[in-house]
C-alpha positions as CSV (number, residue, x, y, z in Angstrom):
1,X,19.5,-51.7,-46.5
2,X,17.1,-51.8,-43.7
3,X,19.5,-53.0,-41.5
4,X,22.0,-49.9,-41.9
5,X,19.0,-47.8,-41.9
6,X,17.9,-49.1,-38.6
7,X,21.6,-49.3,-37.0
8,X,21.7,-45.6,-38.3
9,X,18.2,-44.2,-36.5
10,X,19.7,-46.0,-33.3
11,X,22.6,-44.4,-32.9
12,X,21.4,-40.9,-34.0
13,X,18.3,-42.0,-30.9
14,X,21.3,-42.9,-28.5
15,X,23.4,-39.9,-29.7
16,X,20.5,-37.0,-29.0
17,X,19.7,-39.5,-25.3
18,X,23.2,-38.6,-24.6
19,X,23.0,-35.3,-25.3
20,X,19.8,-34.6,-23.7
21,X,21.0,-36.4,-20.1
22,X,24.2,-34.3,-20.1
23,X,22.7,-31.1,-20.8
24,X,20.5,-31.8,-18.1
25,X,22.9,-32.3,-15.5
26,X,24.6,-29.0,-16.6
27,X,21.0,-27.7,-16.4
28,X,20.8,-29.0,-13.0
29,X,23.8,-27.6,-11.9
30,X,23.2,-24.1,-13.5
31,X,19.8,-24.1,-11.8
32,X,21.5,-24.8,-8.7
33,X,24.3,-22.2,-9.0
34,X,21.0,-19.4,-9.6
35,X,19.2,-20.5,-7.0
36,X,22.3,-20.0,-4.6
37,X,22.8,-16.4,-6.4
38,X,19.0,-15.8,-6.0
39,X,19.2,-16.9,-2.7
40,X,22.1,-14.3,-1.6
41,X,20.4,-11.5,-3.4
42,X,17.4,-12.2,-1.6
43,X,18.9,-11.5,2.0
44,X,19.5,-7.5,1.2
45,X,16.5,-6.0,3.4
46,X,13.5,-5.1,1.4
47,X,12.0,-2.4,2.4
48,X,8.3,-3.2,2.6
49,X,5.9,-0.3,4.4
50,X,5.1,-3.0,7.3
51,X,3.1,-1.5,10.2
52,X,5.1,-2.5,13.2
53,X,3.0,-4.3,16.4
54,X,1.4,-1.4,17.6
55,X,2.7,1.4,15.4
56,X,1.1,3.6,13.5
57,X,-0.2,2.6,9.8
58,X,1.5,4.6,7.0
59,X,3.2,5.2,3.1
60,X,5.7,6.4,1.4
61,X,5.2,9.1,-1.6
62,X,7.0,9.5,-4.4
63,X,7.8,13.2,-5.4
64,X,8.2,13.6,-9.3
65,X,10.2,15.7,-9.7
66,X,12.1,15.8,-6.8
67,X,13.5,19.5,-7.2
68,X,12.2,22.0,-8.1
69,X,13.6,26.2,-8.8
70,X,12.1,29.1,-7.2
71,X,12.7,33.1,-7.6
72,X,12.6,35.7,-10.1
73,X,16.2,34.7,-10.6
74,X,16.2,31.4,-10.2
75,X,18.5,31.5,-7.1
76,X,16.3,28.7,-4.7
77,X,16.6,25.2,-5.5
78,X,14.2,23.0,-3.5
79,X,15.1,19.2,-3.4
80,X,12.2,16.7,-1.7
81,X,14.4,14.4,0.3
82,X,11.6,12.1,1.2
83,X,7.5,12.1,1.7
84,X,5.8,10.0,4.1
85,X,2.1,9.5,5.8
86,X,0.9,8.3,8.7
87,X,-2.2,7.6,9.4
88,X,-4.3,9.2,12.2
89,X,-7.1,6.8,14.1
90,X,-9.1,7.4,17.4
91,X,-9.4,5.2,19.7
92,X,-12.3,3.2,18.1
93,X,-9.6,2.5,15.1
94,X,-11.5,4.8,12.7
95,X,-9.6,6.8,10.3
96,X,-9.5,10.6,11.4
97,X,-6.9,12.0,8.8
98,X,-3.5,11.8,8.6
99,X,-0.2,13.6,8.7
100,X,2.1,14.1,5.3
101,X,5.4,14.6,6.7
102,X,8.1,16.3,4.0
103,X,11.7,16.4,4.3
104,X,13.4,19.4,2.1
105,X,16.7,20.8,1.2
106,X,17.2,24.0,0.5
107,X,20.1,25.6,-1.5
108,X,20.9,29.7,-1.7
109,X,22.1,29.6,-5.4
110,X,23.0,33.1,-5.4
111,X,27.0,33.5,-5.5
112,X,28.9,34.9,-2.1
113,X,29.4,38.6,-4.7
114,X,25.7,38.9,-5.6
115,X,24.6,37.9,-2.0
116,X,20.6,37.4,-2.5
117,X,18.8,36.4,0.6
118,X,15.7,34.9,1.1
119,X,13.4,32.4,3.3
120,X,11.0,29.8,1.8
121,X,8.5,29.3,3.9
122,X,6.0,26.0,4.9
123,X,3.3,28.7,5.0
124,X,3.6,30.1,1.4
125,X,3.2,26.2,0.2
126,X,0.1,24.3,-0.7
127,X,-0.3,20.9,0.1
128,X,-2.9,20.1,-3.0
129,X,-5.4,16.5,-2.3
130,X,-6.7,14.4,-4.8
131,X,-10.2,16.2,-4.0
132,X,-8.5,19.3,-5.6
133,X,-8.8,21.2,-2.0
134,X,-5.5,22.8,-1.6
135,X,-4.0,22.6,2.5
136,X,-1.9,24.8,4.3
137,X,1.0,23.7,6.5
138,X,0.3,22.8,10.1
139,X,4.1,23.5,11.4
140,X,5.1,26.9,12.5
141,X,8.7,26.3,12.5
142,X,9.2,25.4,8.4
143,X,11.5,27.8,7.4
144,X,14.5,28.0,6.0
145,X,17.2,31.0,5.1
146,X,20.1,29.3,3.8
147,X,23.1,31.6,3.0
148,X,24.1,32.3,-0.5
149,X,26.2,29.1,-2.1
150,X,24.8,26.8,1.3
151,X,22.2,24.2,2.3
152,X,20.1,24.1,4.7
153,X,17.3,20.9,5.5
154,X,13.9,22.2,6.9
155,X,10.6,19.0,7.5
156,X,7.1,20.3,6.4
157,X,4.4,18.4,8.2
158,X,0.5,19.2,6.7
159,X,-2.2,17.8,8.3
160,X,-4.6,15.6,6.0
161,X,-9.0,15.2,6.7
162,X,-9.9,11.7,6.3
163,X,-10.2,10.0,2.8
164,X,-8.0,12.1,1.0
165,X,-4.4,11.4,-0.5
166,X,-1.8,13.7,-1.4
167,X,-1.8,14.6,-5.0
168,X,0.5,17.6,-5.3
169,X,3.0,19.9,-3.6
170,X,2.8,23.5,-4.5
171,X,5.8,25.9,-3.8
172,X,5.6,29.9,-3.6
173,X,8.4,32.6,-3.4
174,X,9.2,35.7,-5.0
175,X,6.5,35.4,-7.6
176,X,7.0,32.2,-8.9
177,X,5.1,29.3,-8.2
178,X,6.3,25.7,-8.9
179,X,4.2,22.3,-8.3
180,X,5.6,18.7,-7.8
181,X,3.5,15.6,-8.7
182,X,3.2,13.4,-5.2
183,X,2.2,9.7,-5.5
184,X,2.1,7.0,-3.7
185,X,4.4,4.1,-3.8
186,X,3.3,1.1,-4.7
């Protein structure tokens, strides 16, 4: 009895060896077949915010959310295209401020029979910190007048005092007054 016993626990030892080896190639194999996919995948361009050799240090801000409506009728529709800072230093390297640079587009809502015009302006929006100090717009040429049922694209630039972050973007027309959350990316 012993004997069949032992014969039996052999083979059922040798049986799950066998096993175990071939799954391990196949492991093997599967890891290598990942690795090759992880390795393709891996050659798409990340986009890191990497100060270039001599260039000036910056971030990228997220806008959430990244439209937003404006007028009495509803009839402008702002959409943040992108939100970037760059950092200002003298010559010393010290930190003197920096410049929030936004990217907008601009849509006339208003149908080609009801015709409304109108101009949103960099200087009717706040730029507010995470001090709570709201800023002006430092560009004189940030408006935009789209035609009814167009687009137009307009860049805000505000100017930023040292140690402070963008924290939100505060629109104004007709009334109506609309903020959008800004954050940094991570």
């Amino acid at each position: 009895m012993k004997k069949i016993t032992l014969t039996l626990l052999s083979l059922c030892v040798g049986a799950q060896v066998l096993i175990s080896c071939s799954s391990n190639k196949t492991d093997e194999t599967n890891a290598d077949s990942v690795d090759v996919a992880s390795s393709t995948t891996s050659t798409a361009p990340v986009e890191n915010p990497v100060k270039a050799e001599n260039g000036p240090a910056g971030y990228e801000v997220t806008a959430m959310p990244d439209s937003a409506v404006l007028g009495k009728n509803r009839e402008a529709l702002v959409k943040i295209k992108g939100v970037n800072v760059v950092e200002l230093m003298d010559a010393d390297g010290n930190s003197i401020g920096s410049e929030l640079t936004v990217k907008l587009s601009l849509t006339n809502k208003s149908t080609l029979d009801d015709k409304i015009f109108f101009s949103v302006s960099a200087s009717d929006a706040r730029l507010e910190l995470d001090n709570k100090v709201s800023v002006p717009s430092s560009a004189s040429d940030g408006t935009s007048n789209p035609d009814p049922e167009s687009t137009s694209e307009v860049t805000w630039k505000f100017t930023l005092p040292a140690n402070t972050k963008p924290a939100k973007l505060n629109f104004f027309m007709d009334g109506t007054r609309v903020g959008v959350n800004l954050t940094p990316k991570a």
